[in-house]
N, C-alpha and C positions, 0 to 999 in steps of 0.2 A: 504494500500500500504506500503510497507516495505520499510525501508532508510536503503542503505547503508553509513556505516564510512565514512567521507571523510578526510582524514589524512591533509588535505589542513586545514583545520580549526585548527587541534592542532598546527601546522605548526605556521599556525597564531598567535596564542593564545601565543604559549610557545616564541615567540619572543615580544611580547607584544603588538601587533597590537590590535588594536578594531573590533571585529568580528560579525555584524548583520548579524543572523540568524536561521532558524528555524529547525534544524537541532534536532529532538527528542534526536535520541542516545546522544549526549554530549549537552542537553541543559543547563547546569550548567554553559557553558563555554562561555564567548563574552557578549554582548547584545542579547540575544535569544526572538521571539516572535513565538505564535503557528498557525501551519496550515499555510494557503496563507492570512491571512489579511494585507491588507496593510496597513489599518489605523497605526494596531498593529506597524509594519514594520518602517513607516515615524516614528513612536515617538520614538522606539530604534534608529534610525538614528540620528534623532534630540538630546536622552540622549548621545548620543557615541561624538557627536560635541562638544555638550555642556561640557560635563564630563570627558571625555577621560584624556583630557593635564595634568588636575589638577588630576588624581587619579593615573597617570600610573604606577610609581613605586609600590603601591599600588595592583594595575590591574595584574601586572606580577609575583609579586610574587604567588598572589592566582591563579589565573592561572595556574602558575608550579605547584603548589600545588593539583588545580584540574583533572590536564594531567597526575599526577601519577596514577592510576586504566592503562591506557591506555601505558603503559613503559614496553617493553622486562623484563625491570629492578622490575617490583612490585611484590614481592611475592608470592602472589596470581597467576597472572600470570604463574609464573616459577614455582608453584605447582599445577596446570591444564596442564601444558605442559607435565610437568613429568606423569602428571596419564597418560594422552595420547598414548604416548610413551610406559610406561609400561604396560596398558592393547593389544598396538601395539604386542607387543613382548610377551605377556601373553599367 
């Protein structure tokens, strides 16, 4: 089954909130656990309580750090757009 992005998560991320989830595409970002396990689920719940307050300046920055692939603004990006475009018009 295919996931779509859900820009709610970067959202989250890039302001620095604690994000449990299982979300493939950006598992890098939040507290992330795979598939539907809950077990999985409750103990990134339980690390995001316990951890969160004391890492967050820490959490946010790598975070922004992480949301750059995903930025109008990343390179990358804005030279895929352009191939795009110019095979458009090719």
């Amino acid at each position: 089954m295919g996931q779509s992005l859900n820009y709610l998560y970067l959202e989250v991320c890039w302001l620095g909130y604690p994000l449990v989830h299982n979300a493939e595409l950006c598992k890098n970002l939040g507290y992330y656990y795979s598939g539907f396990d809950v077990d999985a689920a409750a103990a990134r719940l339980q690390e995001a309580v316990e951890i969160h307050d004391a890492q967050a300046p820490r959490y946010l920055k790598e975070q922004r750090r992480r949301i750059q692939p995903f930025l109008a603004t990343d390179p990358k990006n804005i030279a895929a757009y352009e191939s795009l475009i110019d095979r458009l018009f090719a």
